[in-house]
C-alpha angles and dihedrals in degrees: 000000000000085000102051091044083045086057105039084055094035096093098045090048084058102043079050092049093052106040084049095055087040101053105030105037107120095333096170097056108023112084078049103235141352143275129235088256107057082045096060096045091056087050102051084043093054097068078062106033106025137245101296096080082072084109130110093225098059091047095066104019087097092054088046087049090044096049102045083054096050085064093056092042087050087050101048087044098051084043090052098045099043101027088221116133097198097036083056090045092047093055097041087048094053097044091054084053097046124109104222096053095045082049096062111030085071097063144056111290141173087170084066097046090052088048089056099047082053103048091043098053085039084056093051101043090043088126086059102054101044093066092039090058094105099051096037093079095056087048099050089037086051098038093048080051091058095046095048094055088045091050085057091043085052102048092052094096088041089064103042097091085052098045093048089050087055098045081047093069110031090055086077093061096033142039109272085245094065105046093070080072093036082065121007128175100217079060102040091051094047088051097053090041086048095046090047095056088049079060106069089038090069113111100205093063081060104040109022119053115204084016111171099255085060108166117242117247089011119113099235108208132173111267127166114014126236106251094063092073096080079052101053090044090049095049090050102054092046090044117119108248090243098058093039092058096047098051091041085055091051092043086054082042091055094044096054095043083055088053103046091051084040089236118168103153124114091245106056097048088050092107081071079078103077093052090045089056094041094058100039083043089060088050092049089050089052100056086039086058099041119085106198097054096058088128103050081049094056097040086050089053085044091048081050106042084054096048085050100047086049100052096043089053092059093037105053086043095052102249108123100056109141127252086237099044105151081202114109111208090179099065094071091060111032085051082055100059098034082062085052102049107038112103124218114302096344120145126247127219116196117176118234095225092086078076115239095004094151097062091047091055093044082062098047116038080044091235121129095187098039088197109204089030122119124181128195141086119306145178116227098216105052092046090067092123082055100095094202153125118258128216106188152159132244106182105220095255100035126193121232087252094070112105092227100050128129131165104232091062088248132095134302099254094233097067132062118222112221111176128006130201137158128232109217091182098056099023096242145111124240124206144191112212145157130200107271099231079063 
């Protein structure tokens, strides 16, 4: 009886094990920093709950709880709709692997507070929507129709500028009259809406991460691994028609949501998840089934224990951190010795150029007023009655022009360096210096 109950539990005490590890493994370190975001909401929480939520942790310890219940919402409610244990089990089980999910569950995320709010009153109105699952695809079909005409109607004033440079110059070719159909609005919006919606249907944003084609100004994270793609391909081909139907016309519904806000980044198209694991779930529970293609099940399990180790491996040492985080290691440290080496009542300089410095010490040193802190741009030679201490930026191939410039690649003499660190994001160093004579 014990191992029965033990079993039938088994699966479930596995899928727990690993979304908890996942999720809560070193979250306050691990993404490394943190973006201007999670900052400001510590800070806007501190005036209530006191200074002590000024900790990474805390700022993302509701989207890591969150995101560990959206899987076992996903599963009940797979489990509720289909009526399938193992197909519920297998995606529950990929979404807990996947990249994406583990990404962002470990920050802080509105994206995964709106999932769960989905997925909970999805769970609750599951009777509903059973008998609505004819009618759902023709809603979502007809309601990503009408999204994608408004996102055309609202770009309109975004392309203007565009449209009346282009008028500008072909005027001097054409009649007035005919420039209006050289270069038209109407055309120019529909282009970029329609480019932008091409650009969540390429794979390789979704497989492949750092893949050549890499957007400018997106962090591009790694998101599905490779190996699910047999299973996609396999669970769509052994979907009912129904279902496929309906989660090909939500997948059309999300992309155009995502056109018409203009959203690219990982984490708000993290809602495409849920489709990609269903389907690939529904893969995984065939060759399960299926007992000729054991083999093709287990090499499959083999292909994805690999990718997640893997993963795993680069991400909990640091090394997959996108070229456009918005995420900024330095601040933490640099805070810290600030606070070390500042002596009593002396003011500190820090130089507006390491973009929003004064909200991420805020955070750190745990001090909403920072009295004797100034930021803005200076310029160090002409602050030499300061009597402070500086906290600047030398980009790494600096110009003349930089105030901190020498030839020889060291230190203007007048000043003494006191800490040194570089700023991968931004390609800069950052120092911490007084004026030698103090």
């Amino acid at each position: 009886m014990k191992t029965s109950t033990l079993s039938k539990y088994l699966p479930l005490i596995l899928l727990a094990v690993v979304t908890l590890t996942t999720r809560f493994y070193e979250l306050g370190t691990i993404p490394k920093g943190l973006s201007l975001e999670e900052a400001t909401i510590g800070l806007s929480l501190a005036p209530y709950l006191g200074g002590w939520v000024l900790n990474p942790i805390l700022i993302r310890l509701a989207s890591a709880i969150l995101g560990t219940l959206s899987i076992f919402l996903l599963y009940f409610l797979v489990n509720k709709l289909s009526e399938n244990l193992r197909l519920s089990y297998a995606s529950a089980f990929l979404l807990s692997i996947t990249p994406w999910h583990i990404q962002e569950s470990r920050i802080f995320s509105v994206v995964i507070l709106i999932i769960f709010t989905t997925l909970f009153f999805g769970f609750i109105l599951s009777d509903q929507l059973k008998s609505l699952l004819k009618f759902l695809p023709k809603f979502f079909v007809a309601l990503s129709i009408l999204l994608f005409i408004s996102a055309i109607l609202i770009d309109f004033s975004k392309v203007s500028e565009k449209v009346d440079a282009e008028r500008r110059i072909a005027v001097n070719a054409i009649p007035l009259k005919l420039t209006t159909i050289y270069s038209n609005k109407l055309v120019e919006s529909y282009r970029e809406n329609l480019a932008s919606f091409y650009e969540h249907l390429d794979f390789g944003v979704y497989f492949f991460n750092g893949h050549p084609r890499q957007r400018w100004g997106v962090e591009e994270t790694t998101k599905l691994f490779v190996s699910f793609i047999p299973l996609i391909i396999i669970g769509i081909t052994k979907l009912k028609n129904n279902l496929r139907l309906l989660l090909g016309a939500v997948f059309i519904f999300l992309l155009t949501l995502l056109t018409l806000f203009e959203f690219r980044g990982p984490s708000e198209s993290l809602p495409l998840v849920f489709i990609f694991v269903i389907i690939a779930g529904y893969g995984l529970n065939y060759l399960w089934e299926a007992k000729k293609r054991q083999t093709v099940f287990y090499i499959l399990l083999i292909l994805l224990f690999y990718e997640f180790l893997n993963f795993n491996s680069l991400y909990f040492s640091g090394l997959t951190e996108s070229t456009f985080s918005p995420r900024r290691a330095v601040y933490e440290e640099i805070a810290g010795k600030v606070s070390l080496l500042r002596e009593e009542n002396e003011k500190v300089l820090v130089n507006e150029r390491l973009l929003n410095p004064k909200i991420f010490f805020q955070f750190y040193l745990k001090d909403q007023d920072l009295e004797g802190f100034e930021f803005k741009e200076y310029n160090v030679w002409n602050e030499q009655d300061s009597n402070a201490l500086f906290v600047d930026v030398l980009p790494y191939e600096p110009s003349p022009s930089e105030t901190l410039y020498t030839k020889e690649d060291g230190f203007p003499e007048k000043l003494t360096p006191l800490y040194e660190i570089s700023d991968e994001r931004l390609r800069q160093k950052v120092f911490v210096y007084r004026y030698a004579e103090n």
